[in-house]
Each structure stands twice: as C-alpha cells, then as structure tokens.
C-alpha positions, 0 to 999 in steps of 0.5 A, spaced: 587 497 478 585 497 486 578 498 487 577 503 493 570 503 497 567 507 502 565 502 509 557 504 510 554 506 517 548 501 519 543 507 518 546 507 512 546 500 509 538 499 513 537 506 507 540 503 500 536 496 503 530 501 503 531 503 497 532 496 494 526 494 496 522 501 495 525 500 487 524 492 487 516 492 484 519 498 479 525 493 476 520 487 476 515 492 471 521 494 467 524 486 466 517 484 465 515 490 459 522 488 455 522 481 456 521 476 451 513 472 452 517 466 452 521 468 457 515 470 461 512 464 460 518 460 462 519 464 468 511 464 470 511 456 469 504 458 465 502 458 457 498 460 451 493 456 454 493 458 461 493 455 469 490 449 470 485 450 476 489 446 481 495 450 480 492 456 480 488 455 487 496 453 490 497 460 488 492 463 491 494 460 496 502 462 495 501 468 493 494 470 497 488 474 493 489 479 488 486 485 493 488 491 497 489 489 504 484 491 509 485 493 515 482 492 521 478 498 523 478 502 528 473 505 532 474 513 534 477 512 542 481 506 539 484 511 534 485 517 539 489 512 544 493 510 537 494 517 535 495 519 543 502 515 544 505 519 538 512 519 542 511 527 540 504 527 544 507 523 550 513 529 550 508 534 551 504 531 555 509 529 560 511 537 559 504 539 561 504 534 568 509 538 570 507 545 568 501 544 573 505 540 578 509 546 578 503 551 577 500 547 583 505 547 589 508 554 587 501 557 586 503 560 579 499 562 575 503 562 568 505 554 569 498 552 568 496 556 563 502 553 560 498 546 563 492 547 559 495 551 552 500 543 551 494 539 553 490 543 547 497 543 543 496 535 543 489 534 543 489 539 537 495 534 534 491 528 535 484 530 532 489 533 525 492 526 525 486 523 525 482 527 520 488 526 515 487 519 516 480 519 515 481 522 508 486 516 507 481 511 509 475 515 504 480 515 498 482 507 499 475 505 499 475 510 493 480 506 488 477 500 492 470 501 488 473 502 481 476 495 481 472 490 478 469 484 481 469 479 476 475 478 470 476 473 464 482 469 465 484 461 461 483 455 466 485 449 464 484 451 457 477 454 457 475 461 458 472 463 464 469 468 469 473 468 476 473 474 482 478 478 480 481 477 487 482 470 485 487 472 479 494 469 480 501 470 478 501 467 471 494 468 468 492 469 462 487 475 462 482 475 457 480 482 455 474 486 450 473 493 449 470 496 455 473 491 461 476 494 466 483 492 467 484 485 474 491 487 475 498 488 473 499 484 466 503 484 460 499 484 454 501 478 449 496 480 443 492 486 441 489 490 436 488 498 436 488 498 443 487 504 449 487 505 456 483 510 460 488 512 466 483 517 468 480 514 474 488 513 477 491 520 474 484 524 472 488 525 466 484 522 460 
C-alpha cells in the first residue's frame, strides 16, 4: 500500500523540533522509571558501588553542576533599556516621535497628547514587565533555598558526603528519613517509603 505525507513549512518543521525538544526530559523520565536497574546501570556506565572520584569529576566537567543557572544580574537602568527595546516599546515609541513632530510644526495640540499618552503607555509597559520579573526572580531564589546543600552518595565504594551540586549523572544517592532529595533519581531500594512534594506543588 502507498503511504501519503503532507510536506511541512519550515514554521512548521522548527514547531514539531520544539515539541521534541520540549518532551525530550519527559520521555527520559518515562524510559528511566520502567527500565530495568541493569539497564540503567549499563547505560549509565555506574554500579551498586557507585563512581569512582575521577570519573565522577570528568562528569562534572561533561555535564557542569547539578544546580539552577544563574543568571547575571541586572541592575534597574540595565533592566529598563533591556525591557525598552521590546520591538512593541520601539513601535510605539516611534509612533510617539511622530505624534510631537506633527504636533510641533502643525501647532496641534491633540498630537501631543497623543505624544505624551504613547510615552506613558511604554513606560507603564516596561515598569509592568519589570515587576513581573522581579516576582520570577523572588520565586527562583525561593525554590533555590529548599535545595539541599550537601547529599550522601557512593564514591569508590565508600559513602560520603558531597555538595549537592557536584552530584553527576550515574550517582548512587544514599537516602534516610528526613533527607531531602539532590536531584532527579531513580530509586533502586526502599522500605515503606514517602515523599513530601509540598514545597514543590503545596499539596501534602
């Protein structure tokens, strides 16, 4: 039987590669919560008996900390000129140069107002996108403070404490009760055990 397709725009083709890459950390949760541990461990290159030191700092070095990235931080004038060259702030304000220039050489009152009232409409825009931002900012450096600083993982066979931020991709995490989750894991053994997602959803 003939197969039929449908030639995609390129608007269209850079879409789906958005979606893919949007869904690509989902589908590697999903295949790491169903596979096998041996499967896992193979594709992991680590053990039972964790990394060896050197191999966990090449990671580190491959794959960078196990941390948000931080961002440099701006200052209000370098914020307000970030927010001011918004192509929807330049339109209006090009809109507003031109309201007084005709308001100037016809003498019309009307056109400045307009003048003013654009020049108020961006100010107010650019002072709105900047509280928005400023509340994003409070709530990252919120979720950054209920990440725990150090964590118990396996090194060369020995358990040992590390900065949570050095954890690497193919640790073995040591957990007790109390601790708080370093990172995204997959649990290899456990008795009765629960999570508290409260400080990431509220829900308990």
């Amino acid at each position: 039987m003939a197969k039929r397709g449908v030639k995609l725009t390129k608007e269209e083709e850079k879409k789906l590669e958005l979606v893919d890459k949007t869904l690509a950390p989902v589908k590697r949760y999903q295949k790491a919560a169903i596979a096998s541990m041996e499967d896992l461990y193979k594709e992991f290159e680590t053990g039972e008996n964790g990394l060896s030191s050197d191999e966990a700092r090449r990671r580190l070095e491959q794959y960078g900390p196990n941390a948000h990235p931080v961002g440099k931080k701006l200052g209000f004038i370098a914020r307000f000129l970030l927010h001011l060259k918004n192509w929807f702030n330049l339109m209006l304000l090009l809109a507003s140069i031109l309201s007084f220039f005709v308001g100037v050489t016809s003498k019309d009152p009307s056109s400045l107002q307009a003048g003013y009232v654009l020049v108020g409409v961006v100010l107010a825009n650019i002072f709105f996108s900047m509280i928005q931002e400023y509340r994003a900012d409070r709530v990252v450096q919120t979720i950054n403070k209920l990440i725990p600083q150090k964590a118990k993982v396996v090194r060369d066979g020995q358990d040992v404490q590390v900065d949570a931020s050095d954890v690497v991709p193919g640790d073995m995490v040591l957990l007790e009760e109390g601790d708080e989750v370093p990172a995204d894991i997959r649990l290899v053994s456990a008795f009765e055990v629960t999570v508290n997602n409260a400080p990431n959803d509220g829900r308990v």
